[in-house]
N, CA, C and O of each residue as an XYZ file, in Angstrom:
776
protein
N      56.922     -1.542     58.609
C      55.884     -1.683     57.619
C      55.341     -0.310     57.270
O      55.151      0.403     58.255
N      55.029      0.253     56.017
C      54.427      1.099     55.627
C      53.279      1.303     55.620
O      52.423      0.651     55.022
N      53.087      2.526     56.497
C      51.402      2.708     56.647
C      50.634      2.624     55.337
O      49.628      1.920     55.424
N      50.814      3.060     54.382
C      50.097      2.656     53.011
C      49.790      1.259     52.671
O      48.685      0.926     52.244
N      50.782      0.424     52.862
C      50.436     -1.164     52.558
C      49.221     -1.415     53.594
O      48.252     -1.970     53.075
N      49.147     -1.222     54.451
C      48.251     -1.857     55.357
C      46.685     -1.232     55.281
O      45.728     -1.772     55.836
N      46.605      0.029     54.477
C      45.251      0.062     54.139
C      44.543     -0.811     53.255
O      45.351     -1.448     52.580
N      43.690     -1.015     53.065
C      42.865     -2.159     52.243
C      42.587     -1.100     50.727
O      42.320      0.077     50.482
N      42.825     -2.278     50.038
C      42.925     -1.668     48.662
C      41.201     -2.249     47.895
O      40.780     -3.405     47.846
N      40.607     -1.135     47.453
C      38.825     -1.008     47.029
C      39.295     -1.876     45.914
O      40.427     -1.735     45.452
N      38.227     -3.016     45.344
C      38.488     -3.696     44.277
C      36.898     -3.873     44.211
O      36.185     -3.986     45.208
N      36.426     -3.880     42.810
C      35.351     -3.988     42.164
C      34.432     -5.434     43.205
O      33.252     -5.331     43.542
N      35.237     -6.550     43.508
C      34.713     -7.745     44.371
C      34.421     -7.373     45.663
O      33.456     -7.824     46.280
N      35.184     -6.593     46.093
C      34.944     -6.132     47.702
C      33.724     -5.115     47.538
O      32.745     -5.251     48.272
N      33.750     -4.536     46.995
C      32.268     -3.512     46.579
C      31.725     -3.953     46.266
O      30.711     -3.424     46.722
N      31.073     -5.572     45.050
C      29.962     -6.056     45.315
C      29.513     -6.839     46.505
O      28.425     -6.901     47.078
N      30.825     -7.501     46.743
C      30.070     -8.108     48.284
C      29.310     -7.003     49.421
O      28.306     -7.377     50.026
N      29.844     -5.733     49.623
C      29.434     -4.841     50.510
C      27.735     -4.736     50.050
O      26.686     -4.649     50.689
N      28.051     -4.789     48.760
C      26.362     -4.419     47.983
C      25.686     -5.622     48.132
O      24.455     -5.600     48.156
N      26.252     -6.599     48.230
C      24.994     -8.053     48.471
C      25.122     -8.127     49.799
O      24.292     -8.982     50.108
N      25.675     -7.743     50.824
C      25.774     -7.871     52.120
C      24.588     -7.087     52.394
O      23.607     -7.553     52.973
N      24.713     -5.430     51.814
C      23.636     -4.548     52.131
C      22.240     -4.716     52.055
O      21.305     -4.193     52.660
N      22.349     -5.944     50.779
C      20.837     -6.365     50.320
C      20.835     -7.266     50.890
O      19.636     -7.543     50.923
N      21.327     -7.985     51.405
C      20.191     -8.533     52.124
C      19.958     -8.087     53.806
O      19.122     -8.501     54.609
N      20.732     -7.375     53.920
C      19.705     -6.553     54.756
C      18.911     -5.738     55.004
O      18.418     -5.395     56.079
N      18.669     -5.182     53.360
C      18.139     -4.197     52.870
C      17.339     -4.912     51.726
O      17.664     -5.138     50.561
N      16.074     -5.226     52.491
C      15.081     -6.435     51.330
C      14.636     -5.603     50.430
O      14.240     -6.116     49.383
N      14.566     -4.009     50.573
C      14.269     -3.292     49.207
C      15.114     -3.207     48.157
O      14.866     -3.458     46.978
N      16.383     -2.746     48.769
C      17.415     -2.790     48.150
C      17.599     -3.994     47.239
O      18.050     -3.831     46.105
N      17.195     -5.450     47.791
C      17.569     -6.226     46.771
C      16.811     -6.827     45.625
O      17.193     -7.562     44.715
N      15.042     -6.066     46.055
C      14.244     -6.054     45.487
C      14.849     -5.291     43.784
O      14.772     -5.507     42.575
N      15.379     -4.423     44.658
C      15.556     -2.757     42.935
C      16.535     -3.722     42.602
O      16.104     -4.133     41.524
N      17.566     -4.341     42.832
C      18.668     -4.862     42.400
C      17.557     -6.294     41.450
O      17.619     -6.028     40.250
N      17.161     -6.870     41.554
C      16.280     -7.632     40.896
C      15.985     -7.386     39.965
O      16.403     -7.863     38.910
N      15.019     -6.405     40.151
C      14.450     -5.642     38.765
C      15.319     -5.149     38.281
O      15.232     -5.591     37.136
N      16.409     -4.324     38.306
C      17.523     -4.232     37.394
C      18.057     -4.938     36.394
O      18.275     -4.560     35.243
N      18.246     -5.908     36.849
C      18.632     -7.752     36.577
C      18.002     -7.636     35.371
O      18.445     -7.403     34.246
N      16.406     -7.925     35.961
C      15.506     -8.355     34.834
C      15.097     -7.513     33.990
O      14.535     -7.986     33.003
N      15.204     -6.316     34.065
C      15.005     -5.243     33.233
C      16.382     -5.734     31.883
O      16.478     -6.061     30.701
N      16.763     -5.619     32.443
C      18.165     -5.861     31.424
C      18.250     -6.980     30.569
O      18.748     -7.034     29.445
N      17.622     -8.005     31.332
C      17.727     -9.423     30.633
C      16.861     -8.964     29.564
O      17.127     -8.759     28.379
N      15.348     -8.792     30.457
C      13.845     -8.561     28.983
C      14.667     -8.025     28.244
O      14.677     -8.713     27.224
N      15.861     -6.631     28.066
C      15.947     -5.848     26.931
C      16.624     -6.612     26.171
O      16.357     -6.439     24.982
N      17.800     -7.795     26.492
C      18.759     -8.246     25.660
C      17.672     -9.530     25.012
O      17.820    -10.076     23.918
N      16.668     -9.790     25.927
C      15.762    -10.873     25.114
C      15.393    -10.220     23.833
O      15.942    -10.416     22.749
N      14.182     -9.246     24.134
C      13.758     -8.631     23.252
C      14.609     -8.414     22.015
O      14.219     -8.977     20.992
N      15.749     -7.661     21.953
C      16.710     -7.575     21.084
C      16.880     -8.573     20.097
O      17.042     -8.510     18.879
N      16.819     -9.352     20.766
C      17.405    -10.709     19.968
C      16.309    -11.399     19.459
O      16.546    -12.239     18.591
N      14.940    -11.187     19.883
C      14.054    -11.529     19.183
C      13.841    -10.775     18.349
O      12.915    -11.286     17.720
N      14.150     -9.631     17.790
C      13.637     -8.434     17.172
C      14.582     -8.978     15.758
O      14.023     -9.506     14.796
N      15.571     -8.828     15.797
C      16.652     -9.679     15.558
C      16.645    -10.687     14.456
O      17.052    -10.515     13.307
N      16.037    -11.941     15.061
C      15.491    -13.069     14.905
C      14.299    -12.579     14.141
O      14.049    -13.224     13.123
N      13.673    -11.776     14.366
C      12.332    -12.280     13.385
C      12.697    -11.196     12.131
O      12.000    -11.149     11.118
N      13.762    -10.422     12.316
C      14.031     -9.732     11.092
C      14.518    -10.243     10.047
O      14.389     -9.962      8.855
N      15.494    -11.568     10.969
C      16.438    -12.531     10.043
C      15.239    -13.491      9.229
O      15.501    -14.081      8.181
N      14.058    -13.537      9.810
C      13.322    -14.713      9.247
C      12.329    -13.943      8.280
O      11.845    -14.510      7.300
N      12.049    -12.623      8.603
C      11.283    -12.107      7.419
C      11.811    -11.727      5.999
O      11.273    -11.721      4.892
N      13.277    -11.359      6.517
C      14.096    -11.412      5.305
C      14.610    -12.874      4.383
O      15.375    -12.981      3.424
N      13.970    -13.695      5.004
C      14.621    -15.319      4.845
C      13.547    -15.502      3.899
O      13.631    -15.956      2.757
N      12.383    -15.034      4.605
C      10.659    -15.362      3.637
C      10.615    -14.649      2.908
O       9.726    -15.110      2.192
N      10.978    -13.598      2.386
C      11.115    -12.774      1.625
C      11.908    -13.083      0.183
O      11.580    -12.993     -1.001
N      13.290    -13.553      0.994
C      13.983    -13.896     -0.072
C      13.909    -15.524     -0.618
O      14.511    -15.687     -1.679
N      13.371    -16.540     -0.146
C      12.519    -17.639     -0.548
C      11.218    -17.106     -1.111
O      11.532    -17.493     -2.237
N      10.576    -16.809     -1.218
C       9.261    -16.456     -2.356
C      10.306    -15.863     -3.196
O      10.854    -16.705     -3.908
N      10.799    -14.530     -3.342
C      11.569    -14.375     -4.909
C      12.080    -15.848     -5.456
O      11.660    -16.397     -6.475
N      12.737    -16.187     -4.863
C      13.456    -17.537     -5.362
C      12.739    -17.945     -6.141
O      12.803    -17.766     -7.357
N      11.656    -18.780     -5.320
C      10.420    -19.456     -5.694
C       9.836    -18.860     -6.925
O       9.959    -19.679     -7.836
N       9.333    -17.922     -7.272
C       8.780    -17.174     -8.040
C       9.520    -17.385     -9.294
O       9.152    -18.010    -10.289
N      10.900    -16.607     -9.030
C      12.401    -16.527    -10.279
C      12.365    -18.231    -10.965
O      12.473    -18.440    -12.173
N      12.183    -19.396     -9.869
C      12.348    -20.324    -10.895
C      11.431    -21.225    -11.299
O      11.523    -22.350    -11.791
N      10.103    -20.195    -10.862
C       8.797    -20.990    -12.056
C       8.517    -20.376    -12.705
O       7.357    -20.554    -13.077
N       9.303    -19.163    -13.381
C       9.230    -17.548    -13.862
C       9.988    -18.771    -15.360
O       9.380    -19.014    -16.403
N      11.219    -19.254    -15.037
C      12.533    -20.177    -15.593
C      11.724    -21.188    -15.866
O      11.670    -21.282    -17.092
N      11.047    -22.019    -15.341
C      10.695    -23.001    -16.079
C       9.394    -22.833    -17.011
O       9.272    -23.440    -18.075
N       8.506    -22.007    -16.532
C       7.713    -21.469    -17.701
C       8.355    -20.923    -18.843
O       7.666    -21.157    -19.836
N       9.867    -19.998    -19.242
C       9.880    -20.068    -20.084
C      10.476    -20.906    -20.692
O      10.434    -20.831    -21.920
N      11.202    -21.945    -20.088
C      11.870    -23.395    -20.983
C      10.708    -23.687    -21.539
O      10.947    -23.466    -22.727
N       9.637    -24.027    -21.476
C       8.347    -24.557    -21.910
C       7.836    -24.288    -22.845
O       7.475    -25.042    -23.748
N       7.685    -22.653    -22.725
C       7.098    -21.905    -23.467
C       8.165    -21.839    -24.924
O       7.756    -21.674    -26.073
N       9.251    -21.973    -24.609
C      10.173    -21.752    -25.477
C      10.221    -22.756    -26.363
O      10.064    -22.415    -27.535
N      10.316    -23.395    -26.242
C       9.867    -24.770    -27.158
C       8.374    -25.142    -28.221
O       8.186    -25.993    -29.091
N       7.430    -23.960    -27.596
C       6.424    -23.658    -28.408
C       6.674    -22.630    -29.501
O       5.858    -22.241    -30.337
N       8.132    -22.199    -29.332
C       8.160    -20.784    -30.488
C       7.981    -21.679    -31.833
O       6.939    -21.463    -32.451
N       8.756    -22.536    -32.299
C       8.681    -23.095    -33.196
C       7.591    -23.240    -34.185
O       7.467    -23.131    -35.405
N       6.771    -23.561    -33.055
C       5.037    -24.244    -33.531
C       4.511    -22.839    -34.247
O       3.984    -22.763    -35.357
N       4.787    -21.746    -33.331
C       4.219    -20.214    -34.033
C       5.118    -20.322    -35.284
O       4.547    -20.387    -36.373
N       6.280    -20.344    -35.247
C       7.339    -19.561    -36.598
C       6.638    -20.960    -37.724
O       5.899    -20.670    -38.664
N       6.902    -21.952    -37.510
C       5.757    -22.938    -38.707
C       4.305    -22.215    -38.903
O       3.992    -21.394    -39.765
N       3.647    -22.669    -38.029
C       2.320    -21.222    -38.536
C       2.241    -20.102    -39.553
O       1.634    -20.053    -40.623
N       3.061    -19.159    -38.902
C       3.055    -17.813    -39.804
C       4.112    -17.992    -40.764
O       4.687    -17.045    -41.302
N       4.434    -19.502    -41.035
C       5.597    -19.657    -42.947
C       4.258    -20.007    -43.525
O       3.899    -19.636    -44.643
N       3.509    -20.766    -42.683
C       2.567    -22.043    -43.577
C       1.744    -20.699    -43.875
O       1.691    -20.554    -45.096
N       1.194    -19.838    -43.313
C       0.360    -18.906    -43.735
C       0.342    -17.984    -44.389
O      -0.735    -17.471    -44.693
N       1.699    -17.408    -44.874
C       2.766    -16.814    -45.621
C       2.739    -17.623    -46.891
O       2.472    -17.059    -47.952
N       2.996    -18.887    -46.845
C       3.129    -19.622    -48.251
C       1.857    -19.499    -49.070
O       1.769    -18.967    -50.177
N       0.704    -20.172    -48.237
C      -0.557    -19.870    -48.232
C      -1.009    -19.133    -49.420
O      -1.246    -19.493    -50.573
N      -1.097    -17.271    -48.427
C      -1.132    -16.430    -48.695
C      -0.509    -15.995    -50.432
O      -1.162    -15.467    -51.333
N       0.472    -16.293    -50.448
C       1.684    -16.204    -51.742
C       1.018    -17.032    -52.859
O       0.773    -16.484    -53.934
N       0.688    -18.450    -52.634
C       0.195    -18.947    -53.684
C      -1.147    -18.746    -54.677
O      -2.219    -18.371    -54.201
N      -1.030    -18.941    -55.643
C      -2.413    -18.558    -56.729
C      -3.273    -19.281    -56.433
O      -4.361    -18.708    -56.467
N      -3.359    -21.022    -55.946
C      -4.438    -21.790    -56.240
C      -5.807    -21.073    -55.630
O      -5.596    -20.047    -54.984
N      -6.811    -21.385    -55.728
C      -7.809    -21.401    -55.114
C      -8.900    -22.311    -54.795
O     -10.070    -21.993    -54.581
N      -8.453    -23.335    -54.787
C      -9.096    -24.445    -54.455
C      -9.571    -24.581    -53.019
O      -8.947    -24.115    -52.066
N     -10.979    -25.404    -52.900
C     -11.379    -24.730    -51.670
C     -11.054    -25.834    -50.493
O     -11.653    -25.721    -49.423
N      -9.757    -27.298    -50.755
C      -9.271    -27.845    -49.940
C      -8.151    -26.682    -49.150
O      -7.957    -26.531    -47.944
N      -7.566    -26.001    -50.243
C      -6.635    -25.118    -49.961
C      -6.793    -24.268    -48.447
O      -6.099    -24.192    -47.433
N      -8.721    -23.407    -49.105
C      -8.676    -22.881    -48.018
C      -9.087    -23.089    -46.512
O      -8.924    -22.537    -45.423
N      -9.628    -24.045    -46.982
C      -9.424    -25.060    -45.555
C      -8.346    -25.076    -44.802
O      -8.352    -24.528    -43.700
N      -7.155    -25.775    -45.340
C      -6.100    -26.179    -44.454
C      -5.710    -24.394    -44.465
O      -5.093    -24.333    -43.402
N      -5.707    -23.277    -44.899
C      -5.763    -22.229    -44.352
C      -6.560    -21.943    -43.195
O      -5.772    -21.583    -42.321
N      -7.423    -21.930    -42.875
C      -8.471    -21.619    -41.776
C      -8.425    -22.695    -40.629
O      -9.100    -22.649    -39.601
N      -7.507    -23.682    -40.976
C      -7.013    -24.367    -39.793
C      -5.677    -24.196    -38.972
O      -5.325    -24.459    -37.823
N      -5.113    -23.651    -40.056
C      -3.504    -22.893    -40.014
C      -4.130    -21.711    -39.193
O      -3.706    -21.751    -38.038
N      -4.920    -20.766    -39.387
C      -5.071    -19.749    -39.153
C      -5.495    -19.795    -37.474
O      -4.906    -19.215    -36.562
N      -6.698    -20.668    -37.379
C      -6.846    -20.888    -35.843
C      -6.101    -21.536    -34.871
O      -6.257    -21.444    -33.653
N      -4.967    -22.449    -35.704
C      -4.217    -23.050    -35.108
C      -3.185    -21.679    -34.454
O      -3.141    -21.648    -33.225
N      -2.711    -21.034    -34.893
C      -1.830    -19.734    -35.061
C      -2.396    -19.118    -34.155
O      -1.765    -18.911    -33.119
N      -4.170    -18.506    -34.332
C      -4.647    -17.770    -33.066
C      -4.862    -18.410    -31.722
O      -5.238    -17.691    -30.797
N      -4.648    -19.761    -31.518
C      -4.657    -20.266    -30.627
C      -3.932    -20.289    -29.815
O      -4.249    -20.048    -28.650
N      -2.487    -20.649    -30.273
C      -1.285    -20.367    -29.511
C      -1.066    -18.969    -29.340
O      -0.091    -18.838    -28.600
N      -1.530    -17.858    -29.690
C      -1.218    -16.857    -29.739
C      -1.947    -16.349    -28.343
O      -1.465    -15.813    -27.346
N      -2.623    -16.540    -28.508
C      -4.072    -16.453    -27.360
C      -3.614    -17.183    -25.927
O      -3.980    -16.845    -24.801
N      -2.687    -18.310    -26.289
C      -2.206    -18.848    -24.928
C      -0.938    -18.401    -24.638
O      -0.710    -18.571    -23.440
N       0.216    -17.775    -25.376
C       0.784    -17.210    -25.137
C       0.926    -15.626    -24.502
O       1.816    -14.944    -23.994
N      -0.942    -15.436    -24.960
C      -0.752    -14.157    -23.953
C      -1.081    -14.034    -22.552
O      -0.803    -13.090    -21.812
N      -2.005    -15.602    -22.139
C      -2.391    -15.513    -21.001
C      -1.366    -15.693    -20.350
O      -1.306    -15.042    -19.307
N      -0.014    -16.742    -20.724
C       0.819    -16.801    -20.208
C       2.035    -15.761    -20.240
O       3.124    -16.165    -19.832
N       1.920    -14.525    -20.672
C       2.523    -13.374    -20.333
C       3.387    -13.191    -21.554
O       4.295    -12.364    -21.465
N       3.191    -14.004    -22.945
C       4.224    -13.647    -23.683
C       3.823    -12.823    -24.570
O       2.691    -13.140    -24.935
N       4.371    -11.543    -25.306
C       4.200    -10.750    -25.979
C       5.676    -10.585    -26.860
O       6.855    -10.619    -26.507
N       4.960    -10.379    -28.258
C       5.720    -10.270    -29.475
C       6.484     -9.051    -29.342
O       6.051     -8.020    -28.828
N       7.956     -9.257    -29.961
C       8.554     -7.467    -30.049
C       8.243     -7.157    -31.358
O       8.252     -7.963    -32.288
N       7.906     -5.731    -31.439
C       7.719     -5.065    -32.535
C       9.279     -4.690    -33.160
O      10.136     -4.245    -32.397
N       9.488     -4.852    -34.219
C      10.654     -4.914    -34.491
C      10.788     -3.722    -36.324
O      11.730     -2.977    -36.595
N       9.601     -3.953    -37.156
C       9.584     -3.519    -37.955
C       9.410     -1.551    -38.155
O       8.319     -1.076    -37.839
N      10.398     -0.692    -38.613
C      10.517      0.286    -37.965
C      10.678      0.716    -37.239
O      10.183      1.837    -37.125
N      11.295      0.307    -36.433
C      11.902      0.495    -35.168
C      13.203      0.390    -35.044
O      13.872     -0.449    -35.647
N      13.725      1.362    -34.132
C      15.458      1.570    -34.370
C      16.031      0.504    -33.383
O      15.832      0.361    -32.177
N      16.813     -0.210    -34.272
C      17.500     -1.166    -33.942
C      18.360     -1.342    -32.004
O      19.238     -0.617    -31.535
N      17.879     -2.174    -31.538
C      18.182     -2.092    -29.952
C      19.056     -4.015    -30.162
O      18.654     -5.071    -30.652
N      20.080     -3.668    -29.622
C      20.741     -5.139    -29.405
C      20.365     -5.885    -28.531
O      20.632     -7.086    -28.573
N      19.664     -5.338    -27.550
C      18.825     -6.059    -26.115
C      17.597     -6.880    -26.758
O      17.140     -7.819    -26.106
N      17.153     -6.621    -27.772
C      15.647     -6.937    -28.420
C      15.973     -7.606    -29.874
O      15.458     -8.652    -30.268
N      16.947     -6.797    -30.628
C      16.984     -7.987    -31.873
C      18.321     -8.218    -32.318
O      19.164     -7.386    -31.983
N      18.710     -9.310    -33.093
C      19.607     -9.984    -33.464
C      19.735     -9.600    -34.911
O      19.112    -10.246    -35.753
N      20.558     -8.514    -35.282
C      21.128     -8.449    -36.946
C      21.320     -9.325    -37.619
O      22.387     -9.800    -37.231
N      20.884     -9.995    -38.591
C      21.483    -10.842    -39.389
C      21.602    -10.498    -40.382
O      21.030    -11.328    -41.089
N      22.072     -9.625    -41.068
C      22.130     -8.605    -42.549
C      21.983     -7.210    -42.309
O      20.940     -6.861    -41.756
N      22.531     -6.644    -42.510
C      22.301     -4.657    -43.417
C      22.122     -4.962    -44.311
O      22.366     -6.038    -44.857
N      21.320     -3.439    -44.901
C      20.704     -3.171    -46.247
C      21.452     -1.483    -46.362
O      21.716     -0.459    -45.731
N      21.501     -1.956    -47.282
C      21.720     -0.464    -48.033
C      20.205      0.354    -48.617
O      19.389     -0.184    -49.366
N      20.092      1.827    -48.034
C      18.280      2.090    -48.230
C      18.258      3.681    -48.314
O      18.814      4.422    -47.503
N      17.822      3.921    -48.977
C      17.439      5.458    -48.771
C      16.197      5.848    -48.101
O      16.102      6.999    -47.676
N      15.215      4.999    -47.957
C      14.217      4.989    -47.693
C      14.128      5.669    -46.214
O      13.455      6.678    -46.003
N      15.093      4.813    -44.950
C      15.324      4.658    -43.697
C      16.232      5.677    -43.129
O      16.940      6.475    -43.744
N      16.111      5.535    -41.976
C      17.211      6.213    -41.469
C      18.295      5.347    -41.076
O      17.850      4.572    -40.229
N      19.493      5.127    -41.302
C      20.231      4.667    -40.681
C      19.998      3.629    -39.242
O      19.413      4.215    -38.331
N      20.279      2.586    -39.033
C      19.934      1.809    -38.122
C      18.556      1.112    -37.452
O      18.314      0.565    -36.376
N      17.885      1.387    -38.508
C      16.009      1.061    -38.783
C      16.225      0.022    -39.252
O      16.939     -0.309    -40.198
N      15.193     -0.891    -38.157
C      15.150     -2.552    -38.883
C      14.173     -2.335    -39.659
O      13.129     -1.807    -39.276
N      14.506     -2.913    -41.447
C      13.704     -3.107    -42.207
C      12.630     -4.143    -42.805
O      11.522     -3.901    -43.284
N      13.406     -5.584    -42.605
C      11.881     -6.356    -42.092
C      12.716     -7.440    -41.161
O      13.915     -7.656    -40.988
N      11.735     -7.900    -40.747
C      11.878     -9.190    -39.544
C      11.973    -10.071    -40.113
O      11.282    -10.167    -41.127
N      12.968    -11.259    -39.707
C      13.005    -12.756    -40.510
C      12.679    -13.557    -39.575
O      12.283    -14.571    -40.151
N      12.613    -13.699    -38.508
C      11.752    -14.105    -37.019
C      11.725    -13.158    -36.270
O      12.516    -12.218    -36.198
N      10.268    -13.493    -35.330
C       9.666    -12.899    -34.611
C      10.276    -13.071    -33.105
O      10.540    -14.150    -32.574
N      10.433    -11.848    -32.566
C      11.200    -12.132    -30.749
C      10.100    -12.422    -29.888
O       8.998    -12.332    -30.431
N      10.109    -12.619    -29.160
C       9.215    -12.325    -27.663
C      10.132    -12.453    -26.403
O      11.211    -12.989    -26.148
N       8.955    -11.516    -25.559
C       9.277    -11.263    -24.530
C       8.654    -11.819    -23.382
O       7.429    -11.860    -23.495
N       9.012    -12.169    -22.535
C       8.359    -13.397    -21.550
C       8.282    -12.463    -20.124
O       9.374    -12.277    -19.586
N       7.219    -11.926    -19.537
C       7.219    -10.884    -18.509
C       8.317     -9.988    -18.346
O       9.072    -10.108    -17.381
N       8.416     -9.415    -18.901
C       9.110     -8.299    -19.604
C      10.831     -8.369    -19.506
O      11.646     -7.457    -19.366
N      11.034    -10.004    -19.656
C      12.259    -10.887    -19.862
C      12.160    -11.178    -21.280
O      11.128    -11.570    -21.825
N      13.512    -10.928    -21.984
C      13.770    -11.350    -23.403
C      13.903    -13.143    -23.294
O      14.860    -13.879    -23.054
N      12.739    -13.353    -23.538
C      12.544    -15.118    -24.216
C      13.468    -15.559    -25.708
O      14.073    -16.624    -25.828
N      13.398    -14.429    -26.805
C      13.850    -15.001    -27.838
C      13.975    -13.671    -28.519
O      12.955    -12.984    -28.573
N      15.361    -13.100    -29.178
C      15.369    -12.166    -30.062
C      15.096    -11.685    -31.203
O      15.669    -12.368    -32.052
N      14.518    -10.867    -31.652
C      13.901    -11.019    -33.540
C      15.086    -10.842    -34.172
O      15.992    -10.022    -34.018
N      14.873    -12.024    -35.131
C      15.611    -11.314    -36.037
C      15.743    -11.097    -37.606
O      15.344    -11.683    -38.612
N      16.779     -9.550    -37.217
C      16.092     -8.863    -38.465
C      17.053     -8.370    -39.407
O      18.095     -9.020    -39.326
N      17.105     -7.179    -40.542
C      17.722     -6.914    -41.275
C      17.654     -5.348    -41.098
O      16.598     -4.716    -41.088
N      18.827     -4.839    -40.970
C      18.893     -3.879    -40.269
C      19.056     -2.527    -41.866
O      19.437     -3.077    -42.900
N      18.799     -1.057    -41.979
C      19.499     -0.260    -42.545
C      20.665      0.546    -42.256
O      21.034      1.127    -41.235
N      21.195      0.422    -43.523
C      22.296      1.476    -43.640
C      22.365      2.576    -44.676
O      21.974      2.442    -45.836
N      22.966      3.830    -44.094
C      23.028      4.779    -45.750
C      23.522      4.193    -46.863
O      24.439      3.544    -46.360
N      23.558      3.983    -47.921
C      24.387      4.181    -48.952
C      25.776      4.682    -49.367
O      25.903      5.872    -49.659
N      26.837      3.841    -49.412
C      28.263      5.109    -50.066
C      27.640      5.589    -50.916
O      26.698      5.178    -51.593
N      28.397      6.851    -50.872
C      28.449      7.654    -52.265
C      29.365      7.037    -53.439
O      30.469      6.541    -53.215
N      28.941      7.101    -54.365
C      29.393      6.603    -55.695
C      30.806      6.242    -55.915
O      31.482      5.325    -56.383
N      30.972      7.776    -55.172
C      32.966      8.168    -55.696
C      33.533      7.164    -54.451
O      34.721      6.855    -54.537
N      32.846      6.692    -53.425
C      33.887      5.670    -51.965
C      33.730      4.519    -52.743
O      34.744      3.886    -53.037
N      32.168      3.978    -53.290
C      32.489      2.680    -53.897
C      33.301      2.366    -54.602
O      33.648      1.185    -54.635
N      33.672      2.974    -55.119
C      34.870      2.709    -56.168
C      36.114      2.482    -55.730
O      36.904      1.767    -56.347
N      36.335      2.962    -54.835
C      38.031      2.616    -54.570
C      38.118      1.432    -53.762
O      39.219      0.985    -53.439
């Protein structure tokens, strides 16, 4: 037999038993070995609670946006359905305006048109909606909807020249686009022709 085989071969099991053998005869020893233990556990607890409440603040976090985004959405389905009531308003007040009579039934149903108009207007702002300015202003595709060029000398190139509806903007979300009639230069004489 070979003297090498017959020495005892160190394995990670035989060295802890020596170490729990030692502790317990060594009641300090198995004291520190304890607290080791538990030192280690608290840290992997902790961890995982740390963890855990990161996962849940980010959870609450991202439930209120949610929340928010889709009563943000259903206020403007709502609201959107009131554009109408404004764009009737400011024709009826427009026509109004345009006609000669002066009869004083006339201006009645004007001054009811008129408060009717500032009314919704007034509730549309508490509820965050604001009109785009569209007239003179250089044409942005995010904000208005072309429905015609003009030919103009007046303008510069790509200047909306008047509005045919009014846009709004619903907390600083496009609700509805204006739309308008946009400028263009003029050909010169000698291109029209060919």
């Amino acid at each position: 037999m070979d003297p090498e085989e017959s020495k005892p071969v160190p394995n990670s099991e035989t060295e802890e038993n020596v170490e729990s053998i030692a502790a317990l005869t060594d009641p300090q020893a198995q004291l520190l070995a304890d607290l080791n233990q538990t030192k280690s556990e608290v840290a992997e607890w902790q961890d995982r609670f740390l963890r855990k409440a990161a996962e849940f603040e980010n959870y609450r976090k991202r439930a209120e946006k949610e929340k928010t985004d889709s009563m943000t959405l259903a206020k403007s389905y709502v609201l959107l359905e009131f554009l109408p009531v404004v764009d009737a308003c400011e024709r009826a007040l427009t026509s109004i305006g345009e006609s000669k009579a002066d009869s004083g039934s006339l201006q009645q149903y004007q001054q009811g048109v008129e408060l009717l108009y500032k009314q919704l207007l007034d509730t549309f702002g508490r509820a965050g909606i604001v009109p785009i300015e569209a007239e003179g202003k250089p044409f942005d595709p995010h904000l208005h909807e072309a429905l015609s060029r003009e030919e103009t000398d007046d303008l510069k190139e790509g200047t909306v020249i008047r509005e045919l509806r009014r846009g709004y903007l619903f907390k600083d979300k496009l609700l509805r686009p204006a739309q308008v009639v946009v400028a263009v230069n003029p050909q010169p004489k000698d291109q029209k022709s060919r």
